[in-house]
Each structure stands twice: as structure tokens, then as C-alpha cells.
C-alpha positions in Angstrom: -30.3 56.1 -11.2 -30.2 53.9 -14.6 -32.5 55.2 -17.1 -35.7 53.4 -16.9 -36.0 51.1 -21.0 -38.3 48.9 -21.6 -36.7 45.9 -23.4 -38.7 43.7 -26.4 -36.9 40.8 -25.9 -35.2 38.1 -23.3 -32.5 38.6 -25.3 -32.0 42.2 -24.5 -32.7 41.7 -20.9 -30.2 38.9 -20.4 -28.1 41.4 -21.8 -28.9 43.5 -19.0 -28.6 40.8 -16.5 -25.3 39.9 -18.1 -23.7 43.2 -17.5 -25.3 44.4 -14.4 -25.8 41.6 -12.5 -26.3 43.4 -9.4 -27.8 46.6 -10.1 -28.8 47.4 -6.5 -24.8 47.2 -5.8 -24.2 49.4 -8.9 -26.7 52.4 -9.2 -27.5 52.1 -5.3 -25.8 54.3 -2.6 -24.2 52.7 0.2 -26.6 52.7 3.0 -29.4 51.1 0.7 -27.3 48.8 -0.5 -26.0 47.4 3.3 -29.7 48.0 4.2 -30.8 45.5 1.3 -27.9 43.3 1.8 -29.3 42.7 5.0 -32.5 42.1 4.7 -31.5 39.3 2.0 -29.1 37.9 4.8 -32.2 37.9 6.9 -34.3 36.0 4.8 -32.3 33.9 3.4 -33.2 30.2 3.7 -29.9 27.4 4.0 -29.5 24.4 1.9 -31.0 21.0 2.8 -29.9 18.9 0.3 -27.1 18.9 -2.7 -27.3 18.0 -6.4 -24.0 16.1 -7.6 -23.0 17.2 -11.3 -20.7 14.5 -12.3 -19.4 14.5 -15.1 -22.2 16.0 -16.7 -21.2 19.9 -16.7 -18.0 19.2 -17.9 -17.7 18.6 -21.9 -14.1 18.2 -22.4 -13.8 15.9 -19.6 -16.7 13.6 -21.1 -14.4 13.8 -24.4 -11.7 12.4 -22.8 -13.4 9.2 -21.5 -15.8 9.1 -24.6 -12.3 8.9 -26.8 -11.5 6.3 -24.2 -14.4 4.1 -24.4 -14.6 4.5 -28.1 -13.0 1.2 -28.7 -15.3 -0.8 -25.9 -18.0 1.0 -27.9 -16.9 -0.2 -31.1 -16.8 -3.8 -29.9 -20.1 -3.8 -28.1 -21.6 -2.6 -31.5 -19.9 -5.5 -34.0 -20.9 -8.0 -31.1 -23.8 -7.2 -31.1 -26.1 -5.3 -34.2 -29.1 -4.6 -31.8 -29.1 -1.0 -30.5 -31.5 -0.8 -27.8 -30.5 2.7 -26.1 -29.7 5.7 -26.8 -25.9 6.8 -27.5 -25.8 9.1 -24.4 -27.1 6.1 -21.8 -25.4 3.7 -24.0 -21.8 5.9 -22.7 -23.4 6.2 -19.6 -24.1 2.7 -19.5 -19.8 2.0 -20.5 -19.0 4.2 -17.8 -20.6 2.3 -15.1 -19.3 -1.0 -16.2 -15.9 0.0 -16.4 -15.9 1.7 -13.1 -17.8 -1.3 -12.1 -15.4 -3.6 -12.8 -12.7 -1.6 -11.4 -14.1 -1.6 -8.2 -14.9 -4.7 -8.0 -11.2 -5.9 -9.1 -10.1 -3.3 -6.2 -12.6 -5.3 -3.9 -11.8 -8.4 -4.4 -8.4 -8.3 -4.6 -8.1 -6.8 -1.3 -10.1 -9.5 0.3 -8.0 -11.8 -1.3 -4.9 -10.4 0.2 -6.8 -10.1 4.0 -7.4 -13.8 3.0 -3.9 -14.7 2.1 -2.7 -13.3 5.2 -5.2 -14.5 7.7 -4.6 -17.8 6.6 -1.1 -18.4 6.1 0.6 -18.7 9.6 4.3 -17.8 7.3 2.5 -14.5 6.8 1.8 -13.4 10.6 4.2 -10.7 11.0 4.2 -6.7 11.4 4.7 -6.0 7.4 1.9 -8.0 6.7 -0.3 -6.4 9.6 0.2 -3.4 8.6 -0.7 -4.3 4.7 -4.0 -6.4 5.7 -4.8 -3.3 7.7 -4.5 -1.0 4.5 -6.2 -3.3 2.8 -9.4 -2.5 4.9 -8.8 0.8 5.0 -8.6 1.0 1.3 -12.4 -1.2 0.7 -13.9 1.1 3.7 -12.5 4.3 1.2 -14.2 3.1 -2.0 -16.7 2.0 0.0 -17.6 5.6 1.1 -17.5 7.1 -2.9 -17.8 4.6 -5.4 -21.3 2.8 -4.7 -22.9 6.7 -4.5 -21.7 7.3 -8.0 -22.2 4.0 -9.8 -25.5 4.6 -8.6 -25.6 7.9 -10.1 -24.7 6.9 -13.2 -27.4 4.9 -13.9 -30.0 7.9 -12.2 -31.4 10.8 -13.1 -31.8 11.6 -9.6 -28.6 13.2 -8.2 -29.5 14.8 -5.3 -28.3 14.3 -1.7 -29.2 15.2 1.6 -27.1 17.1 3.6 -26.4 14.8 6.3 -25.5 12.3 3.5 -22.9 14.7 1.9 -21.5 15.2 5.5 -21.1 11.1 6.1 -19.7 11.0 3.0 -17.2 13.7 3.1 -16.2 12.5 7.0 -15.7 8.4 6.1 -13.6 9.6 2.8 -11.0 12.0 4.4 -11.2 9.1 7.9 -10.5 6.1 5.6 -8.1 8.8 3.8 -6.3 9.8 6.3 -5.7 6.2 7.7 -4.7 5.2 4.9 -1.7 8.1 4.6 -0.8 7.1 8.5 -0.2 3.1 7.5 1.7 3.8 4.5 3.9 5.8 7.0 4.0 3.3 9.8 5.0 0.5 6.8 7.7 2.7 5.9 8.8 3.0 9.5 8.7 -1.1 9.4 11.0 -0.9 6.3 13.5 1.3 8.0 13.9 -1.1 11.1 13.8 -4.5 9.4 16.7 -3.1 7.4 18.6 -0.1 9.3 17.7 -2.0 12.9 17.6 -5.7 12.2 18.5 -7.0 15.3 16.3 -4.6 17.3 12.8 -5.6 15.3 11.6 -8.1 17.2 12.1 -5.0 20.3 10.9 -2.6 18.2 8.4 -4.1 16.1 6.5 -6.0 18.8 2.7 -7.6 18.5 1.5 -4.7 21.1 3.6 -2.0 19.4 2.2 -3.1 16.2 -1.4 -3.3 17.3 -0.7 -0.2 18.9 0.8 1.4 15.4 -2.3 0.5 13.5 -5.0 1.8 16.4 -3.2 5.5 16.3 -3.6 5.4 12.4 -6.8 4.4 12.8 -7.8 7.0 15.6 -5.6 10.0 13.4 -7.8 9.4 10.5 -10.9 9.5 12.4 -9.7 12.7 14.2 -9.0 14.5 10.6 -12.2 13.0 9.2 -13.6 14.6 12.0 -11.7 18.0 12.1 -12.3 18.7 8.3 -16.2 17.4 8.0 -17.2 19.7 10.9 -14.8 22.5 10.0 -16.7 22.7 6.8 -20.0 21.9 7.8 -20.2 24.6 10.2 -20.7 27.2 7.5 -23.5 28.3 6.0 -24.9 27.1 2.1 -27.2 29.3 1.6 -26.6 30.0 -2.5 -26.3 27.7 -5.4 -26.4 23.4 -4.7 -24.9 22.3 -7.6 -21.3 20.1 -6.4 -19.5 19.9 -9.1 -18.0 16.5 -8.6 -19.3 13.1 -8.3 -19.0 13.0 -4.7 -19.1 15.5 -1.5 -15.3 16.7 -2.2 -14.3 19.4 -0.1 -13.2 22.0 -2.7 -16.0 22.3 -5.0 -18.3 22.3 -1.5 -16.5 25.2 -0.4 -17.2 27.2 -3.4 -20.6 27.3 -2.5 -20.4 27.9 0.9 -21.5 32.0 2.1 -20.6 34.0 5.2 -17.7 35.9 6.3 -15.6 33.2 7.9 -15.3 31.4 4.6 -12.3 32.5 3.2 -10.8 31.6 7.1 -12.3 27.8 7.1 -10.8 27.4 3.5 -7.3 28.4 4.3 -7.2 26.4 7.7 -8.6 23.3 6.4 -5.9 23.4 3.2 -3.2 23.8 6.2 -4.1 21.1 8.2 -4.8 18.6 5.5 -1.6 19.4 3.6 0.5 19.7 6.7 -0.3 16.7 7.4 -0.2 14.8 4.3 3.6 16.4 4.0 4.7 15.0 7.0 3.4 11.7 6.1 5.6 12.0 3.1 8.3 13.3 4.9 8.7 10.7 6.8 8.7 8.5 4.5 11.1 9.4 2.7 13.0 10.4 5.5 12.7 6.3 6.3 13.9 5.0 2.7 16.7 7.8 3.0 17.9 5.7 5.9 17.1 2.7 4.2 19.6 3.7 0.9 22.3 4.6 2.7 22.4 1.6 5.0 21.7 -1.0 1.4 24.7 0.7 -0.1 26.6 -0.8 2.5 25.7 -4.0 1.9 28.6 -5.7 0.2 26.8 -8.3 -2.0 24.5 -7.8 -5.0 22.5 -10.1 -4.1 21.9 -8.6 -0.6 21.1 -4.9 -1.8 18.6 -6.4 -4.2 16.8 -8.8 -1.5 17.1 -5.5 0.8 15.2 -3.3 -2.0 12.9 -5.9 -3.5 11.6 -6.0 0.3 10.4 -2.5 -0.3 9.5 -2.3 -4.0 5.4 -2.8 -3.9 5.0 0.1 -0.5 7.1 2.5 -2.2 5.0 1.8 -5.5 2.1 2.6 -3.4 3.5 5.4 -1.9 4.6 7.0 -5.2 1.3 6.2 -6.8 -0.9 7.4 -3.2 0.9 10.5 -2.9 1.3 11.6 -6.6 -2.1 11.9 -7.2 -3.0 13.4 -3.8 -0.5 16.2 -4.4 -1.5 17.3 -7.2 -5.5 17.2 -6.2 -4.2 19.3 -2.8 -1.3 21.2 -4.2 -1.7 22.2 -8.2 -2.8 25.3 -8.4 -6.6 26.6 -9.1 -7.1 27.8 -12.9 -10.4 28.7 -14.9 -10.7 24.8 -15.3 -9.7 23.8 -11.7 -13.4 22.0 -11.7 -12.9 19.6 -14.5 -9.0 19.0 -13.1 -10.4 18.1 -9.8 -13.1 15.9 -11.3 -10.6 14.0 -13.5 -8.3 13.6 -10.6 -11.1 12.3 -8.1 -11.4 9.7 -10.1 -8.1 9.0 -10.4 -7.6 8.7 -6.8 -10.7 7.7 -6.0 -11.2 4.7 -8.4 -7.8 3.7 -10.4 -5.2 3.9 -7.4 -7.4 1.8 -5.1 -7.6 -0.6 -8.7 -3.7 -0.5 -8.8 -2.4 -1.1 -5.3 -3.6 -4.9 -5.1 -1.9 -5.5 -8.2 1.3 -4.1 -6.9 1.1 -5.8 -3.8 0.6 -9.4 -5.2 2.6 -8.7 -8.1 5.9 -7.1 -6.9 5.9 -9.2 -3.4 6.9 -12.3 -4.1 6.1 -14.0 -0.8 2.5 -13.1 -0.9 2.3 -14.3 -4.5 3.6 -17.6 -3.2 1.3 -17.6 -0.5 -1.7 -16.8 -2.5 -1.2 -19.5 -5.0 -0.6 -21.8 -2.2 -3.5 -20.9 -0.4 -6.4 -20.6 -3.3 -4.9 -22.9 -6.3 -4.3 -25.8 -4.1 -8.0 -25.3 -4.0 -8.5 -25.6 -7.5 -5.8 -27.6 -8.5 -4.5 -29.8 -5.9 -2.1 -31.7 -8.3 -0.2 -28.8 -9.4 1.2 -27.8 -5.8 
């Protein structure tokens, strides 16, 4: 038994609490300890609701984007001399406008490329299918995160019901996941417009498109599915803190209780990187195809016309799958938190921000078509 002291302070007893944080597991024999264990397991009540962190609990991360913003700062403050918030809303304040106007680039840049395509008859054909239909997939994705935590941002209230957290977490890995399957299924494209050519048309049919871009959209849905209720199933019963600005599966795990945890974890990292690997395998199965077939082109000219066809999706690939690696496969450190913060919000907010650009900038043809189809608008003269 630990010798009974009577402490003066709070400072000596969270000393106490500090070392022995369980002292029924450490002075206590075995049967009283299963018996207490128990009867804690009995009462104990489950979580309704969560509390996001953010970016609140992590100090070095709020560095990093406060040594980013220092410059908007800077300007806002010689623009204007009136100060009428505090510095810590003021940062708050500069993180939701840039996010803001992020999404909101990411938005409407995707609706202008749905536009583009829906309106320009040259446009009608599987690559562009297949792009319009990532381009929804891609809004429906930010759509899921981004409005939660711009709203956050300018709240002090960060909770969020349990059902919420469990939408959340099923329409970001569904609209994930389908996103992943139509890269994919444009790479597959690629490889028969250039390996197959005269087979496309076969291939590459209206019904085999529509029917390309349903099984994406039904995969995604499944894994949405699969993961959401794989993880849902446990039991929270401990601390509610997420640290993250959204219902991301890791962090969510970690505060998960029961003995089928440590099961749930490993077979939901399986399936979701098994399947994002084969994704990428096949992708890059599909452009190794597609290199050895361009090198056989005899003309310059060709080989670049074949590769410039494939520039902005393997951009988007590169971009889609770098980041998602190395949330899914960098290994877990003492700061694994504040990595996977950083790196949502990479993927969650800058890729969807850069694959519009990269579309409209790198493919020529859809540039032509979207100056065609919105400056003749505007400008009738010039076109």
C-alpha cells in the first residue's frame, strides 16, 4: 500500500498525479484491479458529440502560418492605421480569408471548367467526361471539410455532434475515393487514345464511359461507406478532443476505447492504402505503356503532341497522390498530430486550389475553349 501524506499544495499533488497516474493499477493486486476496471467499463457513459482543435493545440504549426501571413499582416496594417481587433482574431481573421479565397478560386474554377465543357460541342468526348466528372467530385470534397472549418474559424464553438462527424468523415473518404478511381480511369483513357488509337472509339464508347464514371462513383461510396462504419462501430468513451480541423480518421482513432481497436485500425490502414496503391499502380502502369509506345514515334513533334495530351492528369496525379502518401504512409512520430494537421490542409484545401489551374493552364484546348466560350461574352470584338 502507498504511505498515506498529506500534500500542502496542488503543486505536490499534481506531482503525484504526474507520476502515478493510475494508482489503483500500481499499488493494487490484480483481482481488485480487474474488479475496478470493470466496474469503470460498466459505468462508463460514450461520447455524443466531439470538440475540433484546429490549429489551436498546435504552437509550431500556428508559427508556420503566422510567419506566412506576416506579410498580409503587414499590408493590412499600413493600409489601414485603424486596429479594431485583437492580434489573435486579427490572425484568425487572415486565416479565414485566405482559406476563403482559396476555396472559392477551387470553386469556381471548377464550375468554370463543367461550364466550358457542357457548352462547347468540340469538348464532348471521354477525356473531357471524365475531367468534368472530377471536377464534381472535387467541389462535393471541399464541400464536405472546408465550409465546417471556415466556420470554425470565426467560432468559439467547436463542437460537433456525432452524427455530424460521421457524415463528414463518410462524404470525405466517398468524394475521396472517387476522386482516386477517375484519375485512374483518365489514365486508362490516356493509354488507349495513344497505345490503342484506332480501337478508342470501341474501347472508349459513350456507354463504356458512362459506365467508367458510375463504378468510380459507386467505389467511392462503397469505401466511404466501409471506413465510416468500420470506425464508427467502436466505442468513444474517453477524451473528445479531435485534433484536426475536421473528423479525420487518425486523430479519431486515437480516442477510440475497447479491445477491437487496435484490429479496426490496422484493417482500415489496409484497405484504404491498398487501395489507394493500386490506383497508383495502375496508373503508372498506363503511362509506362504510354512511354514506351511515344518513343516510337518518329517525329518530335508527334512525341510532344502525344505527351502534352497527358501533361495536366499526370500533374494532378503527382500532386493527388504525393500528398495522400505521405498523410497515409509517413510514419507516426511524437508530432504525428501537427504533421497530419499541416498535411490536411494541404490536401484538403491547396490541391483542390491547384488542379483547376493545371487543368486550364497546361491543356491547351480547354484554354481555347474557355476564352471562346466566356470572353466572347465580354469582349465580342476580340474573338
Amino acid at each position: 500500500m502507498p504511505p498515506v501524506i498529506l500534500y500542502q499544495n496542488r503543486a505536490e499533488i499534481g506531482w503525484w498525479l504526474t507520476t502515478f497516474p493510475n494508482p489503483v493499477a500500481d499499488f493494487s493486486p490484480p483481482c481488485f484491479t480487474a474488479g475496478v476496471a470493470s466496474m469503470q467499463g460498466a459505468n462508463r457513459s460514450a461520447v455524443t458529440e466531439f470538440i475540433l482543435i484546429g490549429f489551436s493545440a498546435f504552437p509550431r504549426l500556428q508559427l508556420m502560418f503566422f510567419l506566412l501571413f506576416l506579410l498580409m499582416y503587414l499590408f493590412a496594417l499600413l493600409q489601414s492605421p485603424f486596429i479594431g481587433f485583437s492580434p489573435l482574431p486579427r490572425l484568425q481573421l487572415m486565416f479565414f480569408l485566405l482559406f476563403l479565397l482559396m476555396y472559392l478560386f477551387a470553386l469556381l474554377g471548377n464550375l468554370l471548367i463543367m461550364t466550358t465543357i457542357w457548352r462547347e460541342r468540340s469538348l464532348h468526348t471521354p477525356m473531357y467526361l471524365f475531367l468534368c466528372a472530377l471536377s464534381i467530385s472535387e467541389i462535393l470534397y471541399t464541400l464536405a471539410i472546408i465550409p465546417r472549418m471556415l466556420a470554425d474559424l470565426l467560432s468559439t464553438h467547436h463542437t460537433i455532434t456525432f452524427t455530424a462527424c460521421g457524415s463528414q468523415m463518410f462524404f470525405s473518404f466517398a468524394f475521396g475515393f472517387t476522386h482516386s478511381f477517375l484519375l485512374t480511369v483518365m489514365g486508362y483513357d490516356r493509354y488507349v487514345a495513344i497505345c490503342h488509337p484506332l480501337r478508342y472509339n470501341a474501347l472508349m464508347s459513350p456507354h463504356g464511359c458512362a459506365c467508367l464514371v458510375a463504378w468510380s462513383w459507386i467505389g467511392g461510396s462503397v469505401m466511404g461507406m466501409v471506413v465510416t462504419t468500420a470506425v464508427f462501430h467502436l466505442t468513444f468513451c474517453g477524451p473528445n478532443e479531435i485534433h484536426h480541423f475536421a473528423c479525420h480518421m487518425p486523430p479519431l482513432l486515437k480516442l477510440a476505447c475497447g479491445k477491437n481497436v487496435a484490429v479496426v485500425v490496422m484493417g482500415v490502414g489496409l484497405v484504404c492504402i491498398t487501395v489507394l496503391l493500386g490506383c497508383c499502380l495502375l496508373i503508372l502502369l498506363s503511362y509506362a505503356f504510354i512511354v514506351s509506345t511515344v518513343l516510337r514515334i518518329p517525329s518530335a513533334e508527334g512525341r510532344h503532341k502525344a505527351f502534352s495530351t497527358c501533361a495536366s492528369h499526370l500533374m494532378v496525379v503527382v500532386v493527388h497522390y504525393g500528398f495522400a502518401s505521405v498523410i497515409y504512409l509517413k510514419p507516426k512520430g511524437p508530432h504525428s498530430l501537427e504533421g497530419d494537421t499541416l498535411m490536411g490542409i494541404t490536401y484538403t484545401v491547396l490541391t483542390p486550389f491547384l488542379s483547376p489551374i493545371i487543368f486550364s493552364l497546361r491543356n491547351k484546348e480547354l484554354k481555347v475553349a474557355m476564352e471562346k466560350t466566356f470572353l466572347s461574352k465580354l469582349y465580342p470584338e476580340k474573338i
